[in-house]
N, C-alpha and C positions, 0 to 999 in steps of 0.2 A: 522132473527137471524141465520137460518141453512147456507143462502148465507156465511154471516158474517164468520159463525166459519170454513164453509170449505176454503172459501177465505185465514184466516191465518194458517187455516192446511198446504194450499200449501204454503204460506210464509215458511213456517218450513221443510216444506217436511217429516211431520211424516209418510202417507201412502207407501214414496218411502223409508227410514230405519227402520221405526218402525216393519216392521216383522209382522204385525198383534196387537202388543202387549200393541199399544197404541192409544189413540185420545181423543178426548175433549168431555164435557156432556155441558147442557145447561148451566150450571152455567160460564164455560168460563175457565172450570180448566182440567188440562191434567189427563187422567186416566188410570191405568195399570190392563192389563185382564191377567190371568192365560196361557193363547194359543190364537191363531189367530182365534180359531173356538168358544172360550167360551167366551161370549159377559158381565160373569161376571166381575163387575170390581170393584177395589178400587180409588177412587178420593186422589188425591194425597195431597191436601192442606186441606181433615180432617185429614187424616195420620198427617202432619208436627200439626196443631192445637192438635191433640191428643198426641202426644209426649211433647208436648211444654206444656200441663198441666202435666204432668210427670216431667218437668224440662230438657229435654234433645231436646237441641239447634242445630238450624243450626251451620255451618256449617255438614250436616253428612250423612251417604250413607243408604238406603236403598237396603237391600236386597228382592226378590219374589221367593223364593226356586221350587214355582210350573213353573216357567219358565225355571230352569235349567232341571228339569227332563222333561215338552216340548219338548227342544231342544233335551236331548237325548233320547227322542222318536221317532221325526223330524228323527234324522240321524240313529239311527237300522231300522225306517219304511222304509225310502231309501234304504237302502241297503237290506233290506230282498223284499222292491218292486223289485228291480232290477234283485235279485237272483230269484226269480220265474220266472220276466219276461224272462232270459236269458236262464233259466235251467240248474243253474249253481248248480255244484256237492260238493264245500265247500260250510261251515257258514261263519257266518260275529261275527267278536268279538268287541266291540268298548273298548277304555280301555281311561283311562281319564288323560292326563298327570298335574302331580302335581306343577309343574313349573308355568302354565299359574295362577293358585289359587290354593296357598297351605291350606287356612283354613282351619279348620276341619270342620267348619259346612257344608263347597260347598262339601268336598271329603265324608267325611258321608251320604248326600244327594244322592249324583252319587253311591255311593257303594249302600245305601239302597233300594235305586228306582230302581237300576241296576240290580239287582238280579232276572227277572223276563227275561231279556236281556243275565245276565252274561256276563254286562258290568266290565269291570277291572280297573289296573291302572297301569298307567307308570309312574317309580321313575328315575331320572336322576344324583342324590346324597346319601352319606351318612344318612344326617339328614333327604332326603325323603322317603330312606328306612326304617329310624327308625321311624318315622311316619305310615307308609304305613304298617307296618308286625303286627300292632297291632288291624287292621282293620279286621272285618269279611265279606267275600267276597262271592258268593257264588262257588258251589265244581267247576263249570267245567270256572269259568274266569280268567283270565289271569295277574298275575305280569309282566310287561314289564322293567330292568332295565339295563337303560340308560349310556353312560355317563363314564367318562375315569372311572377305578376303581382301588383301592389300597388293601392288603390283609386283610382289616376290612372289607371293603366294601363287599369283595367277602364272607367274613366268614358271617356275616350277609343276604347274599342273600339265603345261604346253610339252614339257620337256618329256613327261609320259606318253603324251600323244605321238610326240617324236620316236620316243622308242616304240611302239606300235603297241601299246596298254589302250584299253577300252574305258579314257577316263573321262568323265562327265563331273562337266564342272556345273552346280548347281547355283543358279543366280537366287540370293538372299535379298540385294538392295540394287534399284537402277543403276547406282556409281557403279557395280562390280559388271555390267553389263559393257559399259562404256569399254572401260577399262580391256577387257575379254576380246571385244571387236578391235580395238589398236594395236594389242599386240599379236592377236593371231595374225594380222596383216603385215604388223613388221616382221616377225617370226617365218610366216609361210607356211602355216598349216590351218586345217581344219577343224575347227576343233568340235565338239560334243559339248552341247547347252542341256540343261535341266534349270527348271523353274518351280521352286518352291512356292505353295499357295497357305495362303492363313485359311484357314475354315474356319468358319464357325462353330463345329460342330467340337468339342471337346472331350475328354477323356475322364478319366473317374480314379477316383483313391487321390493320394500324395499329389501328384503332381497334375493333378487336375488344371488345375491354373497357369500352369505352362502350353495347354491350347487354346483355343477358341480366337478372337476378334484382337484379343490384347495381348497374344503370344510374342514375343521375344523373335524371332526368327519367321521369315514368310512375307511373300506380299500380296497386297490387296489384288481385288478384279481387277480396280481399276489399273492397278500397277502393270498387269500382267497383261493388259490389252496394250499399254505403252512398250511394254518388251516385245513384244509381235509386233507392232509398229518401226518400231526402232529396227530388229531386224529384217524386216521388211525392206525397209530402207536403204540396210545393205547390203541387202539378195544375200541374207544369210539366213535365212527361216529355215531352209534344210538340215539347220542345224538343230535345232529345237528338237529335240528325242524323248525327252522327260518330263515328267509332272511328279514332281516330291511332296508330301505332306507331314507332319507328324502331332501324334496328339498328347505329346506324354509320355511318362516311360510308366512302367507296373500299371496298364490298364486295367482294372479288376472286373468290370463289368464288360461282357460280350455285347453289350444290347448299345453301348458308345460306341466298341467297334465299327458295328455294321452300319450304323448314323453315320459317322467319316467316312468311313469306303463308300458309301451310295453318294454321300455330297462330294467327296473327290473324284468319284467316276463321272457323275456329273460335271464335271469343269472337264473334266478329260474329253468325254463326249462332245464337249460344244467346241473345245479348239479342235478338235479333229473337225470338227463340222466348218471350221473356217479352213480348211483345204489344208492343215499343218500337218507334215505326215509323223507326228508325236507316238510313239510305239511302246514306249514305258512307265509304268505307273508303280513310282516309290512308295509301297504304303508306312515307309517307316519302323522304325520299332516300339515299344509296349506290349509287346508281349508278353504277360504275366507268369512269374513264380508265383507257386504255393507255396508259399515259406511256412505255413502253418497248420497245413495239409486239410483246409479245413473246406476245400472248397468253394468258397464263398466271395461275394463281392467286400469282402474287409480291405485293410489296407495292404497287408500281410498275404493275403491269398489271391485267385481268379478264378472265379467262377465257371470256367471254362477249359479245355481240353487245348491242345495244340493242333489237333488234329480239327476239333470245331471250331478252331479260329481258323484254320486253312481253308476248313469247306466255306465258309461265310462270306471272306475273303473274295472265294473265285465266286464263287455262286450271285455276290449283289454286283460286283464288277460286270461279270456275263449278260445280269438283267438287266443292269442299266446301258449295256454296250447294245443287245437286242432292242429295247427298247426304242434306245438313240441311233439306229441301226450306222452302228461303225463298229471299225475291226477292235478284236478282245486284243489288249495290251499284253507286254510281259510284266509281269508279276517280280516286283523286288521288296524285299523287307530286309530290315536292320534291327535283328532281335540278339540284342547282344546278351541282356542279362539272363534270359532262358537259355543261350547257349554256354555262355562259362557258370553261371552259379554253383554249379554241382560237383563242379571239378576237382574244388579245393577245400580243404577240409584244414581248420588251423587248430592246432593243438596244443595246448598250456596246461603246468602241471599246477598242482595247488600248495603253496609254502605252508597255510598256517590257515588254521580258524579262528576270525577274531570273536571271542564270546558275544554276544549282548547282555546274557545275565552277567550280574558282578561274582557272585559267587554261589555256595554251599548254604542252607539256611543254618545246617547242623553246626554248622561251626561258629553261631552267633550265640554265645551264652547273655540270656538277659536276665536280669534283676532287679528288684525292689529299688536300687540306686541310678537304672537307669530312669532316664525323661520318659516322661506318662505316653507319649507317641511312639516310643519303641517298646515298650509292653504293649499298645493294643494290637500293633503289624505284631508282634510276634503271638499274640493269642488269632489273630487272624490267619495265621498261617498254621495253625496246631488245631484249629476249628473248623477250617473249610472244608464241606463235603459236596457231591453233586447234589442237594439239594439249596444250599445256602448259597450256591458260591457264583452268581450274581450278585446277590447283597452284600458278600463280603469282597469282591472285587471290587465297588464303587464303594466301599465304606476305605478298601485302601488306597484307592486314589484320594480322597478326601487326605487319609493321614499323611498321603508325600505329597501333597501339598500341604502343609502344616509344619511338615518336617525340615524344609526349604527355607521358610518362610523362618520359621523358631532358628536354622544356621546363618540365613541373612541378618537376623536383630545379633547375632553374638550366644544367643540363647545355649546355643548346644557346641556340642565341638566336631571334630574334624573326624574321631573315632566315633562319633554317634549318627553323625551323618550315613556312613559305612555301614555301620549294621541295618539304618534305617532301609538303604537301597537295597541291600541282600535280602532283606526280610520281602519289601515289595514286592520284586522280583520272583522269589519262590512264590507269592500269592499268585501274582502272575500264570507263571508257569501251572500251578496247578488249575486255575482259571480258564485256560487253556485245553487242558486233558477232558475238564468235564465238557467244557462247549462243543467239543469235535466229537463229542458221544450225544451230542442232544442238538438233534439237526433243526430244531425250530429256533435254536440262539444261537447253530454257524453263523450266519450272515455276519450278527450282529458284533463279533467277536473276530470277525477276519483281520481288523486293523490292527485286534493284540499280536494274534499268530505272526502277523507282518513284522511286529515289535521285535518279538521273542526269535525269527528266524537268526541263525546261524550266519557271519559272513563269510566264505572262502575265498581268500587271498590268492589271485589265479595271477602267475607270473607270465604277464603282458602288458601290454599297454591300450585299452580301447579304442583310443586317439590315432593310432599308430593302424591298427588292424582291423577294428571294428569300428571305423568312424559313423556309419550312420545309425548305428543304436545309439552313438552322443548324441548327435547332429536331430536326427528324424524320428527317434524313438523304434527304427524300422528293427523285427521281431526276425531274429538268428535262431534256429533249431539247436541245442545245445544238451550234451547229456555223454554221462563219464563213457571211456573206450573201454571199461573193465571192470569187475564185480557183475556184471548183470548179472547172473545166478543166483544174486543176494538180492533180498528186494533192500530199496533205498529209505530208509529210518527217520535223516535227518531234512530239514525244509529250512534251504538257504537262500541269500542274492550271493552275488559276486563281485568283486572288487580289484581293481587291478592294482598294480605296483604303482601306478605316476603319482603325484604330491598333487591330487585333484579332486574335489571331494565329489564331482561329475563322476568321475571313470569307477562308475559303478551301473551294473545289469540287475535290474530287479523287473524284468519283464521277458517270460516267456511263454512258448508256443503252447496253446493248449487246442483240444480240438473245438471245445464248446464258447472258448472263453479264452482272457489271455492270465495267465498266469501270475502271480506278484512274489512267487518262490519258486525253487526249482529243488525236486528229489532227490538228493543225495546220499553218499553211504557215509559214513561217520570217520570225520580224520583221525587217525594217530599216529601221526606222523611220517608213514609209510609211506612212495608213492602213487600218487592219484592223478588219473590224468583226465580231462575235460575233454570231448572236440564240438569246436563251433564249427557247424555246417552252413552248407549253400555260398562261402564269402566267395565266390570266385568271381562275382563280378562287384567292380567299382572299387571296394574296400581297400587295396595294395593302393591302387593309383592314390586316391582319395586322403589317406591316412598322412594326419601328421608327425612332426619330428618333437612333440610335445615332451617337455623334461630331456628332450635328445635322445630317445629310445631310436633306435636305429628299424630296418630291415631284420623280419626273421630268417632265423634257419630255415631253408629252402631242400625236398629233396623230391624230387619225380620219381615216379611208380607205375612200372609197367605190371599188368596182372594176366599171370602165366598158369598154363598146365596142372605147374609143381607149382603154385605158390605164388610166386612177383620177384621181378629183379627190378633194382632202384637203380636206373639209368643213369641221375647226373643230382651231386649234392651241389648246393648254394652255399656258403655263406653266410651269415646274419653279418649288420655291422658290426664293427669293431667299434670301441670307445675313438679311436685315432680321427674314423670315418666321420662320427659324429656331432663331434669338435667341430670338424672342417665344415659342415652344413650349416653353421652358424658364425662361418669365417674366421675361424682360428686357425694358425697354422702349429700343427704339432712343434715343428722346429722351434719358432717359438716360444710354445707353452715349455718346452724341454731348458730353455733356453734360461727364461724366466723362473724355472723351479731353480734351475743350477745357481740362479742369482741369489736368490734367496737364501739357498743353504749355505753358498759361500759368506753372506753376509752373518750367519749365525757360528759359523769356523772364526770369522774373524772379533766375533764379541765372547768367542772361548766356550759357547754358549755347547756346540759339538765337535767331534776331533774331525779332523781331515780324511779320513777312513770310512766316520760313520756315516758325512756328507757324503760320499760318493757312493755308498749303497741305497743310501735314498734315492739319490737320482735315480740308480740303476731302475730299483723299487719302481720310482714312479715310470721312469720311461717303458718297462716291461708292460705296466698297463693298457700301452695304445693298444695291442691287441687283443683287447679283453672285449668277450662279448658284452653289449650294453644290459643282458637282461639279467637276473639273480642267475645263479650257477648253482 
């Protein structure tokens, strides 16, 4: 049994993404522990049974709150490792940008575990600063706010500093400087400047292109020698506390890292050199998930530890501070997607498999009467053995193209088309069995096995929960909560419910390679349930209202002693909710069905009885969840 379950451990490669966080107990079911080092754990399929006597159904995401404050344990322990090891003369601030997961349960969580840390938070908008100022934080952490700003914006940042928050307003463009100097003077307060810089130096993977010279956000040297001018000017330099940069989010190579830190340290060093008494240095966030566990500079992985991007961090800061002989800064980073990724786990059961073969070959009787192309597929399928069955593979492609071809002219009919493709198919399939036995024509045969895989019909929506496997092709760790004691037979993609012929996953993690199927155990109709891991950052905010699939079923999970208590369930949308996102108003749509039936009462068409059960009918639906039940 232990062979068994580590055998599809490695099928899944939880030990290589899971972080510690996860693995299987004897019963064959995946289970999530609090941190890598607390071996308690919750079983994930009494979780779903426990909730499913409550009423609240797959599709839905589980949240582990005690994983996010883990992780931001993980990354202050790094960096205060670091700082000891180095003998480095600033702190480390971590601050949690609200962009990656805006909830209020994740950002309440981060602030309230924070506070031991005087961990903070970085706001990039309006609506996250009105968010974020109503939060209690503790005295010495940090407001970070982000992000082009207009003069609500700015007046609302003031209003922090008023309540006595530590908030630093970062200047993106001269107008927001201007702006910042007039009201804090009509206002009466002080307020805290940070100055974003464009580096040159850029980041790696996806979002490469979001730093360097042509970045989107930052100003040039020259800009940033006019914002010390300008300040200057109004004996407000003492303000200046900040130097922010950022190179990107998912940096996957360490060795871009340390290029940014050394050329940000550098600018840091030289306005310190111009008498600016500047004391912190934002290195932003990018700090890389392994989503793939694969260690590597891919797109999907980081080649790098948390703990070696901590040391590298303080370590090229330190050199170029000694170097430049000025004082070492504090250390702030905005590593949101290594902070929530792990937290949440979304879970979709499976409706249906939709075949790709058409059928049984056994159930095609052919004969002397049938067209000369469906006697030779059917001797091709009664003759192929692993030695022939390359030739007879490309001898049946030849015949369904033929076979096509002869139902385009009129040639054949509608039932012979039928048998022709079942017949294929079985060639196929058995085409198949030999190539996976004969490793010098895998390669060559991978695009059939792609053909021939299985689709499972996973009741979700990608659009909705998994938007950047649409959007970016970005690689989700995915693998059933139950069966593991069984090894997995079948080789599927996945498909979700929306009317989209996109909202399909046929890419995942593997440790050498990326996958174009994934392991699965054989439906019949039983429940089965999938969980996609790591979505805890972006994916909620991010997701659309595509087809009008709403919000999933929500439930938090503390992990205990004995087991786990589910602190607080969510809701998914209702059909009512989701109407309304697209500006309907239920009333109404209520309103307008009643119109209708009356009009079908009055052409005798239904009795006055049976109308008014419909409506009932239909109005009972607003509270129906959006997703299959």
């Amino acid at each position: 049994m232990k062979a068994k379950l580590e055998e599809v451990a490695q099928t899944y490669g939880i030990e290589n993404w899971g972080a510690g966080y996860f693995s299987i107990n004897k019963k064959g079911h995946l289970v999530v522990h609090p941190s890598e080092y607390d071996r308690r754990g919750a079983d994930l399929m009494e979780i779903l049974e426990d909730l499913q006597r409550r009423r609240i159904h797959a599709p839905l995401l589980l949240r582990f709150p005690q994983i996010l404050v883990n992780q931001m344990k993980k990354l202050t322990g790094a960096f205060r490792s670091a700082i000891r090891e180095f003998d480095y003369k600033g702190r480390y601030y971590g601050v949690f940008p609200m962009k990656v997961n805006p909830r209020r349960e994740v950002v309440e969580e981060f602030l309230r575990a924070g506070r031991r840390y005087d961990f903070g938070i970085e706001v990039g908008s309006k609506p996250e600063l009105y968010a974020a100022l109503a939060n209690e934080q503790s005295a010495d952490s940090l407001m970070i706010c982000n992000g082009f700003k207009d003069e609500s914006y700015i007046r609302m940042a003031l209003l922090g500093t008023e309540l006595g928050k530590n908030v630093v307003i970062v200047i993106e463009k001269i107008g927001e400087l201007e702006m910042v100097i007039q009201l804090a003077r009509e206002i009466g307060v002080s307020p805290l400047l940070g100055i974003r810089v464009k580096l040159y130096s850029k980041g790696s993977g996806r979002w490469e292109k979001s730093g360097g010279e042509s970045a989107k956000f930052g100003l040039t040297t020259s800009e940033i020698l006019e914002v010390i001018r300008v300040l200057r000017e109004h004996e407000m330099v003492d303000s200046l506390r900040l130097l922010h940069f950022h190179i990107g989010s998912q940096i996957t190579s360490i060795k871009r890292v340390k290029n940014a830190i050394k050329e940000a340290a550098r600018v840091y060093a030289k306005i310190r050199a111009m008498k600016i008494d500047i004391d912190y240095l934002d290195v932003g966030g990018g700090l890389g998930v392994d989503y793939d566990g694969s260690r590597t500079s891919s797109e999907s992985s980081a080649n790098y530890t948390v703990q070696e991007f901590a040391n590298d961090v303080v370590y090229t800061i330190k050199s170029v501070c000694e170097d430049e002989d000025v004082p070492e800064p504090n250390i702030i980073t905005e590593s949101g997607r290594m902070l929530t990724s792990y937290h949440a786990v979304l879970v979709a059961n499976i409706r249906a498999e939709i075949e790709t073969v058409v059928g049984e070959y056994e159930a095609v009787k052919v004969d002397d009467n049938d067209p000369q192309v469906i006697v030779e597929l059917k001797d091709l399928c009664m003759g192929i053995n692993s030695k022939n069955y390359a030739e007879y593979y490309h001898d049946a492609i030849e015949h369904k193209d033929e076979l096509y071809t002869l139902f385009n002219l009129g040639l054949i009919s509608l039932e012979d088309r039928a048998k022709g493709e079942i017949l294929f198919w079985e060639v196929c399939e058995r085409t198949a069995k030999y190539a996976q036995n004969d490793k010098s024509m895998m390669e060559e045969y991978e695009e059939l096995r792609q053909m021939l895989a299985a689709k499972y019909l996973c009741n979700f929506s990608i659009f909705r929960s998994l938007p950047d496997s649409w959007a970016i092709n970005q690689l989700f760790p995915i693998m059933p909560l139950h069966k593991l004691d069984k090894t997995p037979t079948e080789l599927a993609t996945l498909v979700d419910i929306t009317c989209d012929s996109d909202g399909v996953i046929d890419k995942f993690v593997d440790l050498k390679d990326i996958k174009e199927t994934l392991e699965l155990h054989p439906f019949k109709g039983e429940p089965y349930f999938l969980g996609v891991f790591l979505v805890g950052a972006y994916q909620e905010v991010m997701g659309s209202g595509h087809n009008l699939f709403g919000p999933l079923n929500e439930a938090h999970i503390v992990i205990e002693d004995e087991g786990y208590l589910i602190t607080k369930v969510v809701p998914g949308g209702t059909l009512g909710e989701a109407v309304e996102t697209a500006r309907y108003e239920q009333s109404a749509l209520q309103e307008g069905f009643g119109e209708l039936a009356a009009e079908q009462v009055k052409r005798g068409r239904l009795s006055a009885e049976r109308a008014n059960e419909l409506c009932r009918q239909y109005e009972s639906y607003v509270s129906c969840y959006t997703y299959l039940s």
